[in-house]
N, C-alpha and C positions, 0 to 999 in steps of 0.2 A: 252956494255949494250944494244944498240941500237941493236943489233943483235940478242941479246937472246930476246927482245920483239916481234920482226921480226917472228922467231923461233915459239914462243909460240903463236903468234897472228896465224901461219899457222897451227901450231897443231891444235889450237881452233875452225880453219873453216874448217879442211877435220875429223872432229871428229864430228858423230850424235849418239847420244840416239836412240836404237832401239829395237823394243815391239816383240819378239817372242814370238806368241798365240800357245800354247802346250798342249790344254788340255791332261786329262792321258786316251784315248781312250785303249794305250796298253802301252805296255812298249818298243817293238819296235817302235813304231810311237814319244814316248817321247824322246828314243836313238837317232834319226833321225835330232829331231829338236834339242835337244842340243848339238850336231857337227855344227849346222847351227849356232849356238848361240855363241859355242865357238871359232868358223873361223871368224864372226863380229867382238869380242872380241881379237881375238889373230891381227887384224887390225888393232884395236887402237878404236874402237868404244866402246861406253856406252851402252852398251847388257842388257835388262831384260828378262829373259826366265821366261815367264808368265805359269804357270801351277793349273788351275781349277782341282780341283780332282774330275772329277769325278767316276773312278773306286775305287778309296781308296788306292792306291799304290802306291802314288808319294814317300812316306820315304822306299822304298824296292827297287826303282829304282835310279841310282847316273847318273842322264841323263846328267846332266854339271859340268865342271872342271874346269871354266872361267867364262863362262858369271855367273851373279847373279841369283839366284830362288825364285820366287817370286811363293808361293804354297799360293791356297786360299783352305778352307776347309768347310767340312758342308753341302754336296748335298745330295739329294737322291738316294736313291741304282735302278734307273732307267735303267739307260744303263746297272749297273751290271745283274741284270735279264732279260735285253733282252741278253746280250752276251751269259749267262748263257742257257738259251732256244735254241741259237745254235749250241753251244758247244755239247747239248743232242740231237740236232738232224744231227750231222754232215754228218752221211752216209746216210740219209732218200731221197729219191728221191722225187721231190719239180716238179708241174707245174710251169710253167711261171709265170701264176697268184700267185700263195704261194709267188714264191721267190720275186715279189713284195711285197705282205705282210708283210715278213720279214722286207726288209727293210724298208719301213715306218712306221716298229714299231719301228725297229733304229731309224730314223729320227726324230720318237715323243718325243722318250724317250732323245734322246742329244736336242732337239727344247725345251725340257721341264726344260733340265739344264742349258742351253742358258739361257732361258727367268729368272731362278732365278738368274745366274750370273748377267743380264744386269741391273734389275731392286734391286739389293745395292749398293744403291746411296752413302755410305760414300765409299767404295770401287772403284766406278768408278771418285768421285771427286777427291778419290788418284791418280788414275790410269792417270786421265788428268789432276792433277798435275806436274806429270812427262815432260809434255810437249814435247811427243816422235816425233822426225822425220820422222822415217822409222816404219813400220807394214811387218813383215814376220808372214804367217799362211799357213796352207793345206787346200786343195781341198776336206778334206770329210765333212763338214758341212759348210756354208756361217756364221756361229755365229761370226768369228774372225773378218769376215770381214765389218761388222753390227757392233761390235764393235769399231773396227780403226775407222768407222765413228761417230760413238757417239764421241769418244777422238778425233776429231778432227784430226789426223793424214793425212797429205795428201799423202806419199809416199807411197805406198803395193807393195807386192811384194809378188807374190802368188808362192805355192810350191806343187807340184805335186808329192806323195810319190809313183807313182808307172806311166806307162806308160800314159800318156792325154787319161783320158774316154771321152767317148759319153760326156758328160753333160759338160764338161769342155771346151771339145772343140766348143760346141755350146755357152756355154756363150760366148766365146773369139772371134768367127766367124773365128774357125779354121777351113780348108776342113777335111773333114770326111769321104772321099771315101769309102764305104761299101764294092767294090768289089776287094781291098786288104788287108783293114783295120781292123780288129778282132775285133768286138763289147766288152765294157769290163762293159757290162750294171750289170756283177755279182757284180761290186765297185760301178753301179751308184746311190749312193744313192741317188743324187739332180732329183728328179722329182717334179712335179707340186704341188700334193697332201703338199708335205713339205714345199717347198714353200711357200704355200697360209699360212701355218699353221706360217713360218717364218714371213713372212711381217704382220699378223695381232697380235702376238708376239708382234714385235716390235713397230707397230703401236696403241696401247694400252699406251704406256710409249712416245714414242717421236711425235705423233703427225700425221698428214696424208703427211705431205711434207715428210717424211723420204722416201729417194731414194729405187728402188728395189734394192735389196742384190743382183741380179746379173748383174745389171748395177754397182755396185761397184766394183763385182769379175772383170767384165769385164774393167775394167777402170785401173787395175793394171798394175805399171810402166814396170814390168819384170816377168816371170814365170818360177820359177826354178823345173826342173824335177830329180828327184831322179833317175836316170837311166843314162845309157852308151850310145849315142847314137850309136855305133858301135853294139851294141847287141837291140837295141830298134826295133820296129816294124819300118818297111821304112814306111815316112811317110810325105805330105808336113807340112809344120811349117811357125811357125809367126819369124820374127826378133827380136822380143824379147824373145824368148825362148830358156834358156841357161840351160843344160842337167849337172847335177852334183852326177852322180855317181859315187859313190865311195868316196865321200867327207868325211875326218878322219879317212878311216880307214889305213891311214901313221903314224899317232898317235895314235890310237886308241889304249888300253890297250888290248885289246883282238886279235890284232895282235903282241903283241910280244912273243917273245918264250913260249911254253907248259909248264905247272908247270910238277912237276914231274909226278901227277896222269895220267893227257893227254898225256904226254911223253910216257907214258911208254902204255897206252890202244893204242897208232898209229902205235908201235911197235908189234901189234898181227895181225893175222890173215894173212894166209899165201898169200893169194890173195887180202891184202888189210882190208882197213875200209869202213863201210857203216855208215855213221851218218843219223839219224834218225831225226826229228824236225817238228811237227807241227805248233810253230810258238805259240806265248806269247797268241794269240787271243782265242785258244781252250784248253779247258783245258781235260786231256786223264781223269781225271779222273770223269768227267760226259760223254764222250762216251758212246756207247754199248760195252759191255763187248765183241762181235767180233772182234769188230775193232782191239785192242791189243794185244788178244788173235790169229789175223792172225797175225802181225808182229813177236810175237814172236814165232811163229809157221813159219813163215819165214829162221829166225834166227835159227831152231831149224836145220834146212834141209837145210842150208847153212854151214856148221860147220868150210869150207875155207876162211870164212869172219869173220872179227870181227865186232862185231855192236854196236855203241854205240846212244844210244836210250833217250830222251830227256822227262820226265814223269813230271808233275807238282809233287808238294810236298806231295798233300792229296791222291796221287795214292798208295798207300801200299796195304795192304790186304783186299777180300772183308769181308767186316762187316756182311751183312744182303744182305738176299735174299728175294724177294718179288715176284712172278708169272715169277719165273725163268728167271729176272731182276735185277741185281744191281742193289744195290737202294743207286744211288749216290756215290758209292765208285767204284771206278776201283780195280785192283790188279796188274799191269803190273810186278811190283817187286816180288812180289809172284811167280810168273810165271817165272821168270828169275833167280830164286835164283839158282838153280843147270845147269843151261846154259854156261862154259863156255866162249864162246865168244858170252855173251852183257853183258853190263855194263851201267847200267841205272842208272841218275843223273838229276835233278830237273834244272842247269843251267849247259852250257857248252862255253865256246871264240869261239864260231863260227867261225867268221874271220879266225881264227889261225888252226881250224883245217880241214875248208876249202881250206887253201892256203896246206896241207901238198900235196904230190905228188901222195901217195897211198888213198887218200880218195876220196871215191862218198857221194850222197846225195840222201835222199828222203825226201820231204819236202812238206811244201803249194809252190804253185804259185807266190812264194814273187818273182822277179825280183829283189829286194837289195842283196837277197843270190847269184844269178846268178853274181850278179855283183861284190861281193866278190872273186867270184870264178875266176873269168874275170880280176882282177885287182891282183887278185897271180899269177896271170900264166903269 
């Protein structure tokens, strides 16, 4: 008896309650953190995968198998119109200035869903009810981490989904070498302007002592980066920076064998597969009608490749013409229907058809795809 109290008193002290901040920015970004959520979980730990909707997609997406989901609902369609806006201008060529622009209307439009998040007070008394140990969140907005401080939370633990940008590594007083190191200022969305806009946010609701949000970023126990460091930019680093690429997808459903549909499309093309993917962020079918209309014109005058082409759902045929513009609808599928080899589908196992032998890729700039790609070979 004395042993099983023994037992259960040590389970009780290496077991913490801990707060993954997920808002639904995308759907890869929610996928991302709920492997974070379900490796805590499959530890032995008390996981809540916190999910703020603010896209409106959290019940279309099954981000966790383990940890709990805690989805709050009810925001404004903010961030969806600005994502929306650069989804239509995807191929447009941007000065420097603009693509600031850009993103500071990101940063308003998620600073604007923060601030209704922070300030429901029955919701946040839930939420530090829970009386969480640990705080895992990402580096594209400082909200999670504003929040861990309102709940009280003293442990964080910041997670980098993509290579340490400029911003990141300035709040951390990581070196930044410019003369090997590739500026990634296209992700930096933390600049000043937001900022300002952050702390007078939260300064409104808690008071002028409320800490700066990046002296909290900065003050985090650990930083986990979603990347390989074998394929990462060379780069000096802090000691607390522990590099976890590739993290689930050894479990991951979308690594295990092809269903038959996939099976059988990996099996065409004499020289191979080309998978095709812009990535959950843009949707093909507010593009300009070029964009798709070269890829399949690609595909058209490749006839040795099979392509398998990754189109949101509203991409069908165009509707309405307007000053020889789409107006809003793509037609990617239209365009493919008597093509042979492509095969276009709204969701495809990446992972899995990443790892096949005969397949390449053309895609966004994700480094998680690369890293899939990295960890099948």
């Amino acid at each position: 008896m004395l042993l099983l109290l023994l037992f259960h008193y040590v389970v009780c002290v290496t077991t913490y309650k801990i707060l993954v901040f997920s808002p639904t920015i995308s759907r890869s970004h929610m996928i991302s953190n709920g492997r974070i959520a379900d490796e805590l979980a499959k530890a032995g730990h008390d996981v809540v995968l916190f999910e703020p909707d603010f896209l409106n997609i959290s019940a279309a997406v099954m981000s966790s198998k383990i940890a709990r989901r805690w989805t709050v609902y009810g925001f404004a369609p903010a961030l969806r119109n600005v994502l929306q806006g650069f989804s239509e201008t995807a191929f447009e060529q941007f000065s420097l200035l603009e693509e600031h622009r850009g993103l500071l209307l990101y940063s308003r439009a998620y600073n604007e869903l923060c601030e209704d998040l922070i300030n429901r007070d029955e919701l946040i008394d839930a939420l530090r009810a829970e009386k969480f140990d640990g705080y895992f969140g990402e580096q594209i907005n400082l909200c999670g981490n504003g929040l861990a401080h309102v709940l009280g939370i003293k442990s964080h633990f910041w997670v980098s989904s993509c290579p340490i940008g400029d911003h990141m590594a300035w709040i951390l007083g990581m070196p930044q070498p410019s003369s090997f190191i590739p500026s990634l200022i296209a992700m930096d969305i933390t600049h000043r302007p937001s900022y300002i806009e952050r702390v007078q946010n939260v300064w409104a609701t808690f008071l002028p002592n409320f800490p700066s949000l990046e002296d909290i970023a900065a003050d985090s126990d650990m930083v986990f980066v979603s990347t390989d460091e074998f394929i990462e930019f060379p780069r000096p680093s802090l000691p607390n920076i522990v590099h976890i690429g590739g993290l689930g997808l050894g479990t991951s459903k979308e690594t295990s064998p092809l269903n038959k549909v996939f099976a059988e499309q990996m099996e065409m093309g004499a020289n191979g597969v080309i998978y095709f993917s812009l990535g959950t962020l843009v949707n093909t079918s507010s593009l300009p009608a070029f964009a798709m209309e070269a890829v399949i014109e690609t595909a058209r005058r490749t006839p040795d490749h099979h392509f398998i082409l990754v189109a949101d759902r509203h991409d069908q045929k165009c509707l309405s013409v307007i000053s020889d513009k789409l107006n809003h609808f793509q037609h990617t599928r239209q365009l493919a229907e008597h093509l042979k080899n492509v095969f276009v589908c709204s969701w495809a196992p990446q992972p899995a058809i990443l790892g096949e032998p005969m397949a390449s890729f053309l895609q966004l700039p994700n480094l998680q795809y690369r890293t899939c790609r990295f960890v099948k070979k």
